[in-house]
C-alpha positions as CSV (number, residue, x, y, z in Angstrom):
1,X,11.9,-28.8,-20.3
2,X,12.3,-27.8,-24.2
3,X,14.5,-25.1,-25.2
4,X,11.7,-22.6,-26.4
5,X,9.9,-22.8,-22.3
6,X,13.8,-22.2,-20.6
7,X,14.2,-19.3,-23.0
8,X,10.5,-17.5,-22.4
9,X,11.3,-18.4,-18.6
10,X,14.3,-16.7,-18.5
11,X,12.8,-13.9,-20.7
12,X,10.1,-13.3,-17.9
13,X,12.4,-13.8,-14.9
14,X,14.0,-11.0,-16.8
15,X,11.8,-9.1,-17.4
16,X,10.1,-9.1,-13.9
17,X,13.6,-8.4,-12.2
18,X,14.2,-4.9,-15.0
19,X,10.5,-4.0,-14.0
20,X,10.6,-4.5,-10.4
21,X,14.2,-2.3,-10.2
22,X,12.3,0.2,-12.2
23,X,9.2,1.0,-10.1
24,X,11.0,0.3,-7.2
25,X,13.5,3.3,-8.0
26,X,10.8,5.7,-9.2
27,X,8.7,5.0,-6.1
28,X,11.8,5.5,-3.7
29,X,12.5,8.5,-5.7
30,X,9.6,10.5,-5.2
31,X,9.4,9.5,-1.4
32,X,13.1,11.1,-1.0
33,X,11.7,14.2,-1.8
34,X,10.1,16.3,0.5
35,X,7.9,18.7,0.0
36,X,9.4,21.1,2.5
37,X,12.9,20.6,3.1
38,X,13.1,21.8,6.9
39,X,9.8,19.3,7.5
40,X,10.6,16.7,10.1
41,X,11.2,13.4,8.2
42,X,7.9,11.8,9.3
43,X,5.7,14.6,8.2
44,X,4.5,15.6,4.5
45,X,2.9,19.4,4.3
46,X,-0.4,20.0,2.6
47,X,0.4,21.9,-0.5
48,X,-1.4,25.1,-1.9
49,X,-0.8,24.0,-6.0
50,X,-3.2,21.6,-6.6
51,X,-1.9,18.3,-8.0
52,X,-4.5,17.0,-11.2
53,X,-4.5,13.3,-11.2
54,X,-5.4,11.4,-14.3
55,X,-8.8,10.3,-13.0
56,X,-10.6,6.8,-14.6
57,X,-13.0,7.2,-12.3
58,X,-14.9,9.6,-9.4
59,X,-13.3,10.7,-6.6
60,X,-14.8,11.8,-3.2
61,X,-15.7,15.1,-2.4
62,X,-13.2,17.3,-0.6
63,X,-15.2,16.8,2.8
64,X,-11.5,14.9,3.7
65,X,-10.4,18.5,4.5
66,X,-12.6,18.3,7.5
67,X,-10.2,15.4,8.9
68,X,-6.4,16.7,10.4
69,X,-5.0,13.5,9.9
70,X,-3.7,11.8,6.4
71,X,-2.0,8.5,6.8
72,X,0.2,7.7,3.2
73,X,1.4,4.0,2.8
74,X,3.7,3.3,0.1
75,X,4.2,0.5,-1.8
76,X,6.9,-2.2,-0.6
77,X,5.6,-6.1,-1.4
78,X,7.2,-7.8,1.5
79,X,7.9,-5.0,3.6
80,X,3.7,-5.1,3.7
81,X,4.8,-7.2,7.2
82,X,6.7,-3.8,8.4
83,X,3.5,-1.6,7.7
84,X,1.4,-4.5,9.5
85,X,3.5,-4.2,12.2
86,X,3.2,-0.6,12.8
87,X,-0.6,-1.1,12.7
88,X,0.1,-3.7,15.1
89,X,1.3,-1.4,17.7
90,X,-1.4,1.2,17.2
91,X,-4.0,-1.6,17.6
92,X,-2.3,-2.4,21.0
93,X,-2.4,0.8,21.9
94,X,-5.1,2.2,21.5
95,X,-5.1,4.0,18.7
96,X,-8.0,4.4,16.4
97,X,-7.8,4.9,12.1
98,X,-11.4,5.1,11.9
99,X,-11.5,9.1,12.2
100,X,-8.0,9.5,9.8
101,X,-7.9,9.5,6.3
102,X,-5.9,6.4,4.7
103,X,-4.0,6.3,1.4
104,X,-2.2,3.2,0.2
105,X,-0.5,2.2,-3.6
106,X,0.2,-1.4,-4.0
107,X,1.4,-3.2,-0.9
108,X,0.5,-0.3,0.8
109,X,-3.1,-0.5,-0.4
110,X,-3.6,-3.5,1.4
111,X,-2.2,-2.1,4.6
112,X,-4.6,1.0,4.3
113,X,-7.6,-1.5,3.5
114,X,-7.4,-3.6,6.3
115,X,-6.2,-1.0,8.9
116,X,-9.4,0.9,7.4
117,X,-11.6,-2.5,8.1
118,X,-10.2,-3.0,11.9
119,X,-8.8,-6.2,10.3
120,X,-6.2,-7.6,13.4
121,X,-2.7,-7.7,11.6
122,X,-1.3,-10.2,13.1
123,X,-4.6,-12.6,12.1
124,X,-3.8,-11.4,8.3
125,X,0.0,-12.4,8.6
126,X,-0.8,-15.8,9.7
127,X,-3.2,-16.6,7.5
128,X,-1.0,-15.2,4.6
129,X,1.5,-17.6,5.7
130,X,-1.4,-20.5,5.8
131,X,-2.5,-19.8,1.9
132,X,1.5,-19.5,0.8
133,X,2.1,-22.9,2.8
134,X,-1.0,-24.6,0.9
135,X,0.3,-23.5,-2.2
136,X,3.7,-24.7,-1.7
137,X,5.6,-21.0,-2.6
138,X,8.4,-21.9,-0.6
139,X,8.9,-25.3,-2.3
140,X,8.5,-23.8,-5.4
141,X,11.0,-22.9,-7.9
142,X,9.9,-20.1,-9.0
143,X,8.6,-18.9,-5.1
144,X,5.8,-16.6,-6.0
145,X,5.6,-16.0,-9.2
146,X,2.7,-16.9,-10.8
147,X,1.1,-17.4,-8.0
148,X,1.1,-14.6,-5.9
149,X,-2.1,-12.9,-7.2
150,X,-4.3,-15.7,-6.7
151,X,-3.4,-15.9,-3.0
152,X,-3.6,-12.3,-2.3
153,X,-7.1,-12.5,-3.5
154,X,-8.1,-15.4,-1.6
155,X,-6.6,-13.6,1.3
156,X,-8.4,-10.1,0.9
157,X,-11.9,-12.1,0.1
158,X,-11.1,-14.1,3.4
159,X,-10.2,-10.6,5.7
160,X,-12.6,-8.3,4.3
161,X,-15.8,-7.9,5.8
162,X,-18.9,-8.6,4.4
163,X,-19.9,-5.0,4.9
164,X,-16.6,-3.3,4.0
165,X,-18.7,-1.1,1.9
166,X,-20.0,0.7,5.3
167,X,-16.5,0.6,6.9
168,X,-14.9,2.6,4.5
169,X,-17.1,5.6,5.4
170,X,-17.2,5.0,9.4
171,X,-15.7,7.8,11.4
172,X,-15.5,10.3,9.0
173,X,-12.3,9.0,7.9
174,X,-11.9,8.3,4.1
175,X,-9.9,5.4,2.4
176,X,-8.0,6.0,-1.3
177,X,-6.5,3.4,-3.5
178,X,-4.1,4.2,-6.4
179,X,-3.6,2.7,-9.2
180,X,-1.4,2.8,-12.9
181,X,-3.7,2.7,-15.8
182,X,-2.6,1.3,-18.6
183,X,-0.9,3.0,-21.4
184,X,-1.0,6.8,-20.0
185,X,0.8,5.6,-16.6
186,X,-0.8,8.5,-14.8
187,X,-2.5,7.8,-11.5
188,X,-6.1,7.2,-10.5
189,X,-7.0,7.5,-7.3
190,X,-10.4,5.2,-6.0
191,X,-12.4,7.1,-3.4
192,X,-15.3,5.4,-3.3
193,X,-16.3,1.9,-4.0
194,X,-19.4,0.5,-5.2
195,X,-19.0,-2.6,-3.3
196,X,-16.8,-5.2,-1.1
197,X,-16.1,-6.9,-4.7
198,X,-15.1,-3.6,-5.6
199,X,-13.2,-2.8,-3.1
200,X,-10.7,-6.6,-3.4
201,X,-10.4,-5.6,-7.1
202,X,-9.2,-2.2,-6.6
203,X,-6.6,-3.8,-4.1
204,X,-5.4,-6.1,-6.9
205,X,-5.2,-3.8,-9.5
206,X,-3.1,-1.6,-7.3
207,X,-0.6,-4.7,-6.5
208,X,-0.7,-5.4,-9.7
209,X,3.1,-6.3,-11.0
210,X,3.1,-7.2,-14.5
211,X,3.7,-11.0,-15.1
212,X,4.7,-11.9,-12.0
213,X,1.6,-12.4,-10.1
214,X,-0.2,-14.0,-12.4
215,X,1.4,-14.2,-15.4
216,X,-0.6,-11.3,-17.1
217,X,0.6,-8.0,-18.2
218,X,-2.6,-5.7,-16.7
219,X,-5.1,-5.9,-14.0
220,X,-8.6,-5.2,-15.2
221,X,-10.3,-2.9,-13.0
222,X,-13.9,-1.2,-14.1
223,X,-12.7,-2.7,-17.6
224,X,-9.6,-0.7,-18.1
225,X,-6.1,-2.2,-17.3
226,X,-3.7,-1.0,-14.3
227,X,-0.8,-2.0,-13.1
228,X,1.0,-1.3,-9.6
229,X,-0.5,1.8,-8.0
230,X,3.1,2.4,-6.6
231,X,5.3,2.6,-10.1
232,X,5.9,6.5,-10.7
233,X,3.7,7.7,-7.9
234,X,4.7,11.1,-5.9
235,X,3.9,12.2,-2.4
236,X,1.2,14.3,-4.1
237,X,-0.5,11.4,-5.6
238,X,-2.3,9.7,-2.1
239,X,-4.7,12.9,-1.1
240,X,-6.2,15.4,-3.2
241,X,-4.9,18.7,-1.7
242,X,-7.5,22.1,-1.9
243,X,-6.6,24.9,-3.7
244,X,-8.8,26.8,-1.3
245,X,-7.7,25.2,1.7
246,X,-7.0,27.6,4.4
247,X,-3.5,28.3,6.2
248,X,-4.4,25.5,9.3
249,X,-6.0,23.1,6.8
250,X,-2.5,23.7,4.3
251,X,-0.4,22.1,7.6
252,X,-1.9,19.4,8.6
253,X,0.2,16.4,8.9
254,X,0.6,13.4,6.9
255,X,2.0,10.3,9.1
256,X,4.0,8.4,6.1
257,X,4.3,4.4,6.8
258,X,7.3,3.5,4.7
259,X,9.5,0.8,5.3
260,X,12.4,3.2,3.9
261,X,12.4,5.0,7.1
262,X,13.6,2.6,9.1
263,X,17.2,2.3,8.7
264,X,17.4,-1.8,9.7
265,X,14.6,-2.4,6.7
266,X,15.9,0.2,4.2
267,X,19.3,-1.5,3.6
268,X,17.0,-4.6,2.9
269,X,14.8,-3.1,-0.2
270,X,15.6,-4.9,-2.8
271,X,14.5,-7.9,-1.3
272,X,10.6,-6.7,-1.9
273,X,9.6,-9.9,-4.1
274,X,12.0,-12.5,-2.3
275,X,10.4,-15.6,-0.6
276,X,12.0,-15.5,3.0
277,X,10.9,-18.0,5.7
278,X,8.3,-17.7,7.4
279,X,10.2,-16.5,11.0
280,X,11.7,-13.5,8.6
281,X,8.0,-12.4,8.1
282,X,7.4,-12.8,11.4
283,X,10.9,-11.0,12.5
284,X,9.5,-7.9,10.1
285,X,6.2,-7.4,11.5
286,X,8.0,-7.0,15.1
287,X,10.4,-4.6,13.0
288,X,7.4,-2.8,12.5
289,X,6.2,-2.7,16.1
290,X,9.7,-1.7,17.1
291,X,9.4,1.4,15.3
292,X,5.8,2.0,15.6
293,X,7.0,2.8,19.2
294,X,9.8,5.0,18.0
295,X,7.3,6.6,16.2
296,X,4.6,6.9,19.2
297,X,8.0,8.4,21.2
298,X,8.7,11.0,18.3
299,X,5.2,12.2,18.8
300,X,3.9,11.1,15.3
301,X,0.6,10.0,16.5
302,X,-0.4,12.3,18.8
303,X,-3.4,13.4,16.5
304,X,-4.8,10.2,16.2
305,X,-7.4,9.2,18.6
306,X,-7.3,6.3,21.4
307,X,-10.4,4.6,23.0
């Protein structure tokens, strides 16, 4: 290896690592914050001051209102397995998303996606592991980098339905996707989707982290460039709250999937890019059942619905 492909390397290796602190910090930041302090910790308030995202693109109407249930899942690249094992446990349940209104920013995007398409989790971990074990990641040197974008994509165009255009809109429920555009860094949230192509790109644009999955600083989406739909996004961000909305339709609850809740995965954070083995993926997703039953015990789901 010449001296000039070590130095832009280590150069990218750097710069990934500043980046990934970064939006890491902002998005735990905002998810510290509460919007009512004396709110139980699993619950987020509807709020009467309407926050105005920095739309690219149309949003859906505010027929969401009509649904009592708002499901947020933040970003957390490996802790995806934690949020796949909290579907998990709702899946064996019972439980049904189809009627609740799901809002996801990078890794989180994909968990809302395919908990929005009935996808099985446990059939999307396995095969994850399948695609990462073709490609080699955890022979690699460099693990995921460079890499990781191409097999998320063949992962989502391998899960997602052919008619995930008509699933997104089944039960009443709607599903939101947010992104970072590129150079204002304000938030776009995708409503609506003109298709299942549509649909996978708005998933990679939102887990998009500059240079590290693919080497590219942007994610084209609709011809404009994103990044992560996680870096500097707020509570506010994943549902589009009514100014008009009355006082019952101002407290309805938001169930809030992060990893950050759960005191055995918070301590582990910064390990959101590592490559771990494969029976650490596996010990994360039963994490995630663990405390999807905590969360079923605290009463957090009692206004979703079960077959």
């Amino acid at each position: 290896m010449s001296i000039m492909v070590f130095i832009r390397n280590l150069v990218l290796v750097v710069n990934i690592t500043l980046f990934s602190s970064w939006y890491y910090a902002s998005a735990s930041a905002a998810f510290l914050h509460r919007p009512t302090a004396t709110s139980p910790p699993w619950l987020l308030y509807r709020q009467t001051t309407k926050h105005h995202l920095n739309h690219q693109t149309s949003l859906s109407s505010a027929s969401s209102s009509k649904q009592n249930v708002y499901i947020a899942f933040p970003g957390g690249g490996l802790f995806f397995y934690w949020q796949a094992g909290v579907l998990a446990y709702l899946q064996q349940e019972g439980y049904t998303l189809s009627e609740a209104n799901l809002s996801g920013a990078s890794a989180g995007a994909l968990s809302a996606t395919l908990a929005k398409m009935n996808v099985c989790p446990l059939q999307a971990t396995e095969l994850a592991l399948s695609l990462s074990e073709d490609a080699n990641v955890w022979e690699r040197p460099l693990g995921l980098q460079g890499v990781w974008g191409k097999l998320i994509y063949e992962w989502l165009d391998r899960l997602v339905p052919e008619d995930a255009e008509a699933r997104v809109t089944q039960g009443g429920g709607e599903l939101h996707i947010l992104l970072t555009p590129v150079p204002s860094f304000g938030k776009c949230r995708i409503s609506q989707f003109e298709n299942r192509l549509d649909l996978i790109n708005a998933n990679m644009a939102s887990v998009h982290l500059p240079w590290f999955l693919d080497g590219k600083l942007t994610s084209n989406f609709r011809g404009r460039p994103h990044i992560d739909g996680s870096f500097l996004a707020r509570p506010s961000d994943y549902f589009d709250y009514d100014d008009d909305a009355n006082e019952q339709q101002q407290q309805q609850p938001t169930i809030l999937l992060d990893f950050k809740r759960d005191p055995l995965m918070k301590e582990r954070a910064m390990e959101l890019i590592k490559v771990v083995s494969k029976q650490t993926i596996w010990d994360i997703l039963e994490r995630g059942k663990i405390y999807g039953k905590i969360m079923d015990a605290n009463g957090e789901f009692r206004a979703l619905t079960r077959y």
